[in-house]
N, C-alpha and C positions, 0 to 999 in steps of 0.2 A: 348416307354419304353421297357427296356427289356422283360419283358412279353409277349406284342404284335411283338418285334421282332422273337422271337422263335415261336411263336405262326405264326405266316405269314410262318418261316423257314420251319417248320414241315408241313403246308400245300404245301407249292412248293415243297416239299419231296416225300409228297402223289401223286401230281397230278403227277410227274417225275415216281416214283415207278410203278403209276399204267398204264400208258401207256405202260410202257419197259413191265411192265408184260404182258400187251395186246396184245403186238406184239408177247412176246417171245411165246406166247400160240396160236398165230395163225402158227406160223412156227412149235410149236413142235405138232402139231393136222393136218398141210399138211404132215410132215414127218412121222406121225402114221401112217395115210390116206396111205400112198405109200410102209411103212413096211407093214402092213397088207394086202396091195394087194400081195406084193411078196411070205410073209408067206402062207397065199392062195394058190397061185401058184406051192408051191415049196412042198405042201399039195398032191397037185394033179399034181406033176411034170409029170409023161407019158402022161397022159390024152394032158396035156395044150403044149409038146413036140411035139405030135401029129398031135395037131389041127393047129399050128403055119407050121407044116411039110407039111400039107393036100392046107394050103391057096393058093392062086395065089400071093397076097403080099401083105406089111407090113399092109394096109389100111386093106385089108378083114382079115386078123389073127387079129388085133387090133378088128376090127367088131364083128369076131366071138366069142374075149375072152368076150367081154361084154354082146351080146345077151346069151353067156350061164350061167346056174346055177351052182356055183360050192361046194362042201364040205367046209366045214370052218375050218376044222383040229383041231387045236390046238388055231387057234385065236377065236371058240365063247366061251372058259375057259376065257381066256384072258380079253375078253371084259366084261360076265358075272362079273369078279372080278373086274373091272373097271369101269364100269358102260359106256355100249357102247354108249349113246348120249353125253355126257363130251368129244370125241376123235375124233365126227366127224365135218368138217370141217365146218364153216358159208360158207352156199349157196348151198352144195352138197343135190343132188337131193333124196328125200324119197324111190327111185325108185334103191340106190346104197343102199352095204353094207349090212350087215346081215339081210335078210328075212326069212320067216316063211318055203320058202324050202329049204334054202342054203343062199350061200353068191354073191352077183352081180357086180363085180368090173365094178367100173368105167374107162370113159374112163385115164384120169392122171393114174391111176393101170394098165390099162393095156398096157400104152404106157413105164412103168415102167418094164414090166416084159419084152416086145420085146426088151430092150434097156439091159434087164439081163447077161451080160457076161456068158458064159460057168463056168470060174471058181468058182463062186457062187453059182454052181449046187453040191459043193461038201458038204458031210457031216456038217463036221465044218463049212464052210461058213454059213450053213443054222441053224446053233446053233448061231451063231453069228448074224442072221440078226431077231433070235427068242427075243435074249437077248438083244437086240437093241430096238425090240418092247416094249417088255417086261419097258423097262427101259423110254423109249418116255412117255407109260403110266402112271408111275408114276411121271414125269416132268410134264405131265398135272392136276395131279392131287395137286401136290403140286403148280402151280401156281395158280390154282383155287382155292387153300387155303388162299390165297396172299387175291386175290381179293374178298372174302366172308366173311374173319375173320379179322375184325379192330386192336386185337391184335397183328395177325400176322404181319399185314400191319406197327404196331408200331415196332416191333422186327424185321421185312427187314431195315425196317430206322435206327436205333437203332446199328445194325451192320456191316452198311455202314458207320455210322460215326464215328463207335469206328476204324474202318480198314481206313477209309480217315485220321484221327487223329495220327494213329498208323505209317503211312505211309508218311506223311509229316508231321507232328508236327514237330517245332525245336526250339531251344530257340531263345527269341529277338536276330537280328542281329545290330536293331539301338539303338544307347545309347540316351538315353533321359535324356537332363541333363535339371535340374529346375534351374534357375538361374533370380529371379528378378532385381540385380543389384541395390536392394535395394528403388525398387517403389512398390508402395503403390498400391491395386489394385483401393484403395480410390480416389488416386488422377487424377484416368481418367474419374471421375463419377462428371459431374455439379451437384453443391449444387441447391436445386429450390425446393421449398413449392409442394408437390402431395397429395391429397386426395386418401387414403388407404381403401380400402372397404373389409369387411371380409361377405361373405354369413351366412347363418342358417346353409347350408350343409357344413360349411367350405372352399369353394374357397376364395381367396385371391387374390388381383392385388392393381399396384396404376395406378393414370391417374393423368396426369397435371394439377395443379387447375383451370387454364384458359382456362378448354373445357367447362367448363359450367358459361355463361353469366348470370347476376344477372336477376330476372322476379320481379316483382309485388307480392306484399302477395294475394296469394288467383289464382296465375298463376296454369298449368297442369304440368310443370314441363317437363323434359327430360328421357329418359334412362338412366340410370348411371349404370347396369348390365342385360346383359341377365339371365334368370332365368326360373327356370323349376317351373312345374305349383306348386310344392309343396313346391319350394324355396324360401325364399326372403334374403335381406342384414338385417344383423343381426350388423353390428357394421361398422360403417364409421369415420373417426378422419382424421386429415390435421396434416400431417409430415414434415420435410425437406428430401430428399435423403440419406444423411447421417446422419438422427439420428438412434438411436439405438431401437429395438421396446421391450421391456418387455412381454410376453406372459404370462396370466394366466391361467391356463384350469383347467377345470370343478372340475378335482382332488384336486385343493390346490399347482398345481405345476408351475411353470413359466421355461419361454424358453424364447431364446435369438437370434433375428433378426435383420440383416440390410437393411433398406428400399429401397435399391439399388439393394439386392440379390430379392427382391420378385420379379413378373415378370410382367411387364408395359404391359398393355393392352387397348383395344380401350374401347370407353362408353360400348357396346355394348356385348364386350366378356366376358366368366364369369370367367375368372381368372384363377386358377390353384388350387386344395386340397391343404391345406396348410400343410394335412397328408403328403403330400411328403416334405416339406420341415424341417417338427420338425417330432423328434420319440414318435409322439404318441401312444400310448396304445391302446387296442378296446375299443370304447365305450367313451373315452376320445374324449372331445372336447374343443377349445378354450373359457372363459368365457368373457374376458376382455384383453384387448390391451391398454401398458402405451408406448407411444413415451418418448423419452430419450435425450437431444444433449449428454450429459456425467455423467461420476457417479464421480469428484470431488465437485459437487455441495454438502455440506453440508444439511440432514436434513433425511425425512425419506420419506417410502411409506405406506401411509394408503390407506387400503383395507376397502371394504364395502360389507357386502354380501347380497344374497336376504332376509335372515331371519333375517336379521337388525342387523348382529355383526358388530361389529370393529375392525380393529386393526393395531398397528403401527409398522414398525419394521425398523431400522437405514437402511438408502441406502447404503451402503457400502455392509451388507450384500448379495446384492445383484449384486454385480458387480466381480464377477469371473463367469466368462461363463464355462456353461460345455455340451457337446454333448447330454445327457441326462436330463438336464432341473434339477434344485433342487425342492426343499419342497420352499413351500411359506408361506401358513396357511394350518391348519389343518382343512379340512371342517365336518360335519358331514351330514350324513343322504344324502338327496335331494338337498343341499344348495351349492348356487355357488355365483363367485364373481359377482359385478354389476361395482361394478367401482374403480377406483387406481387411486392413485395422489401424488403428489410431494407436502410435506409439509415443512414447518419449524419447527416444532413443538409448535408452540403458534398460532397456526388461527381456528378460528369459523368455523365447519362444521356443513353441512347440510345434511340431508337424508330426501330423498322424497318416497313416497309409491305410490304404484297402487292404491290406496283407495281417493287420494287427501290430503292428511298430509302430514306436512312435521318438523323437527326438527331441532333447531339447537341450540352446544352446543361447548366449546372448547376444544380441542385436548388435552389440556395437562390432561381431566378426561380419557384420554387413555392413561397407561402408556404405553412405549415401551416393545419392545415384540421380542424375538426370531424367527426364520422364522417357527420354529415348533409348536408354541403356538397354539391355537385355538380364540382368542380374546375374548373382552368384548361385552354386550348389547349396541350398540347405539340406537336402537327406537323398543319398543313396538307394534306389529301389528298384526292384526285379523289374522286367519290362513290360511283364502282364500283371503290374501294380499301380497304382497310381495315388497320390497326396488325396484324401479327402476332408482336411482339415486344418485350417490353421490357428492355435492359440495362442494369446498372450500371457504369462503367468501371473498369478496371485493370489489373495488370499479363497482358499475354496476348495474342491476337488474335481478331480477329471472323471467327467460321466462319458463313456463309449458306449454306442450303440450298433447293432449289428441289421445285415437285411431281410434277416431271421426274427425281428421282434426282438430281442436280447439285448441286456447292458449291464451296464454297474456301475458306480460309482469308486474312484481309487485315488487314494492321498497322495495329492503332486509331490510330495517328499520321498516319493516314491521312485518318481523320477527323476534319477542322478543328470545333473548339465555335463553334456559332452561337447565336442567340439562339433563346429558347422563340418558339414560332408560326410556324417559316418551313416550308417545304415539304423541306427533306430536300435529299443530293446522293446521285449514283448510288453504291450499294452493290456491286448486281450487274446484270447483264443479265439482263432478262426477255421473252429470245427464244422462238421458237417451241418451240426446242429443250428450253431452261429450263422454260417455263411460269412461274407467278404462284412469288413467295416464300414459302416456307409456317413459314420462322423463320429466327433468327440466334442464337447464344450468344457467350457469351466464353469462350475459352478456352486452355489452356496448352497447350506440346508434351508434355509427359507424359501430359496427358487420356486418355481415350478418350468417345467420343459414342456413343448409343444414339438407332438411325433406327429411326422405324415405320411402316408403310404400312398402306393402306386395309385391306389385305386379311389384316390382324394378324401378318404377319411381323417380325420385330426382328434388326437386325442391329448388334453390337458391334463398334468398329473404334476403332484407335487415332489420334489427331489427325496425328501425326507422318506420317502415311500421306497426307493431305490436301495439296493442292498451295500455298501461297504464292503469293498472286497479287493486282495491283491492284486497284482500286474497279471500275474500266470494264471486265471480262471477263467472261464465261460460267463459266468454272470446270469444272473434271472433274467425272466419276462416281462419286456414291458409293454407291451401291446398283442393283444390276440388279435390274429391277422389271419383275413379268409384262404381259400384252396385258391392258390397262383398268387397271392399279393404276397407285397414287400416290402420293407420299411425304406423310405429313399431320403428321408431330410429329420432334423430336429435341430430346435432351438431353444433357445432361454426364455424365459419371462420374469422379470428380475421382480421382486416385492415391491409394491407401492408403497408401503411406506419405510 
């Protein structure tokens, strides 16, 4: 992303910055090194005129300049204001350079000052090779600044690239023309049934529906997402490519997806934040996810929230996309959606609780409803319970499942229509054994259901497999589930043919 782009740019910036500086500070610390031996010199010009005059040749004057002690002139000011170990060179010996009787040029110094032309013996020269030093020292000192202060190090980069920018910047010279010619980007994407996995942390991907083979009720199941230890899938559903996906989030607001745009990944991978693909808010998170084929179908979307409201609002409403997601329901407090559906407006819903209740009553005691409304009471439930399901009636049976691995399947006729607001009758047992309800669907004997647990395993199993059984029972096994895991989601997977 761009983040990590600049973020990578700005380090190969640093590691470039600080070498050049490395180097440029070992050249301006051998060229101090070799001012300061001259300034020296040119300190104690008769002296060093003499001894150079006295030699046999260049070898023994060179010899001699170094075995002597000499005055330091003007350069131990210099160094005092510089801070003389900052200037001297890596590797020069403790034995050169300003000591407690004088100053001891090395040999590099004093092969510097035999190689000294005459004409730099003159006045000005020697002001000029003063202000030379003078000037080397503070290059070292400002490069040292380079390399000790991170700010600085930001501010040399900083005005490299405003001078690289200033310096070739120019406008586009290639025209970039958009031209589809009037295709679709739709029509390069096969239509084909994927299973859509949304995580707890919000990643998002689909996968093929036929990477996962059907098992046995009571099989271990497969991976269906990599997941971090404190992650698991929070919501799975079976799409076509090109349906449309309806986004709920936690605020009461919905957003607008195509299942082609999200991005195909293996069992294994965890998908992509789905923050990057909608403008969520902080803190906002997706609550519930309706797949769509089209919004000419007549009828509406009823919502179901976790504190058991309802409410219906015309599907039309819904079908202008906008980059910023609209109002859906007004939620309050802590309360989020649980589930969304395509109604007609005359069919028998159902709401199931964590507690094992469940209700059921007909839509049209819900009247319609604006996207802003806040809705009506559909079930009555203790305060340390919460809705975790909402179905539509028809032809089929109600499968519950427990966070214990547990379910069954139970004949909707089972379930007498009561009026909207009452508290529910028993569903399932929510024994020690069971644990809390963690959902219910509807569905036929042909189905097959997709279970997921905390710890991102997925197990495919066919309905048929599941036991038939009352409202007031516990129900079998349907997933063997490790020490600490739980069963958190399940869905449908309706027969192809």
């Amino acid at each position: 992303n761009l983040k990590r782009l600049i973020e990578n740019f700005v380090r190969h910036r640093r590691e470039v910055v600080t070498r050049r500086t490395l180097f440029d500070l070992r050249k301006a610390r051998d060229r101090a090194h070799v001012l300061e031996g001259l300034a020296v010199a040119l300190a104690s010009i008769d002296p060093v005129i003499a001894l150079i005059k006295a030699s046999a040749n260049p070898a023994a004057a060179k010899q001699a300049l170094i075995e002597q002690t000499w005055p330091p002139g003007a350069v131990s000011k210099m160094l005092d204001r510089a801070r003389a170990e900052t200037s001297r060179p890596e590797g020069l010996a403790a034995e050169y350079g300003l000591v407690e009787a004088g100053y001891r040029l090395s040999p590099v110094q004093a092969q510097a000052i035999l190689d000294l032309r005459l004409h730099r013996l003159t006045g000005l020269e020697q002001e000029k090779i003063l202000t030379e030093y003078d000037e080397i020292l503070g290059r070292i000192k400002d490069l040292l600044e380079i390399l000790e202060s991170p700010e600085r190090m930001r501010t040399v980069i900083r005005e490299e690239l405003v001078e690289l920018k200033d310096q070739y910047a120019d406008g586009r010279r290639t025209e970039i023309i958009i031209d589809h010619q009037g295709l679709d980007p739709e029509d390069l994407i096969a239509p084909e049934e994927v299973v859509v996995t949304l995580s707890h942390s919000g990643y998002v991907k689909w996968q093929p529906i036929d990477v996962y083979a059907a098992q046995k009720r009571g099989g271990m199941g497969k991976s269906a997402t990599s997941m971090k230890e404190e992650d698991f899938v929070d919501q799975l559903f079976v799409a076509n490519t090109h349906d449309t996906i309806l986004c709920f989030s936690s605020r009461g607001k919905m957003y607008w997806l195509r299942v082609y745009n999200l991005p195909q990944a293996s069992r294994t991978a965890r998908g992509r934040p789905i923050v990057n693909l909608l403008p969520l808010e902080e803190g906002e998170r997706i609550s519930a996810v309706l797949p769509l084929k089209d919004f000419q179908q007549p009828g509406y979307v009823l919502m179901a929230t976790a504190s058991g409201v309802v409410k219906k609002t015309p599907l039309q409403e819904f079908s202008r996309p906008r980059a910023a997601g609209i109002i859906a329901i007004d939620l309050v407090g802590t309360d989020r959606l649980v589930g969304v559906a395509i109604t007609d407006g005359e069919r028998d819903v159902m709401l199931a609780s964590s507690g094992g209740k469940m209700i059921r009553f007909n839509e049209v005691e819900v009247r319609p409803m604006g996207r802003n409304a806040r809705g009506v009471i559909g079930m009555r439930i203790p305060a340390d319970q919460r809705i975790i399901s909402l179905i539509i009636t028809g032809a089929g049976r109600v499968l519950t499942a427990t966070e214990n691995g547990f379910g069954k399947c139970t004949n909707i006729s089972e379930y007498r229509p009561q009026g909207r607001g009452g508290q529910g009758i028993i569903s399932i047992q929510t024994s020690a054994r069971n644990g809390q309800v963690i959902g219910a669907l509807l569905v036929e004997e042909d189905d097959e259901i997709m279970l997921i647990t905390s710890g991102g395993k997925l197990v495919r199993t066919a309905v048929d497999g599941v036991s038939v059984l009352g409202r007031n029972t516990q129900g079998v096994k349907l997933i063997r589930l490790r020490e600490g895991e739980r069963l958190v989601g399940m869905e449908r997977v309706e027969d192809e043919d």
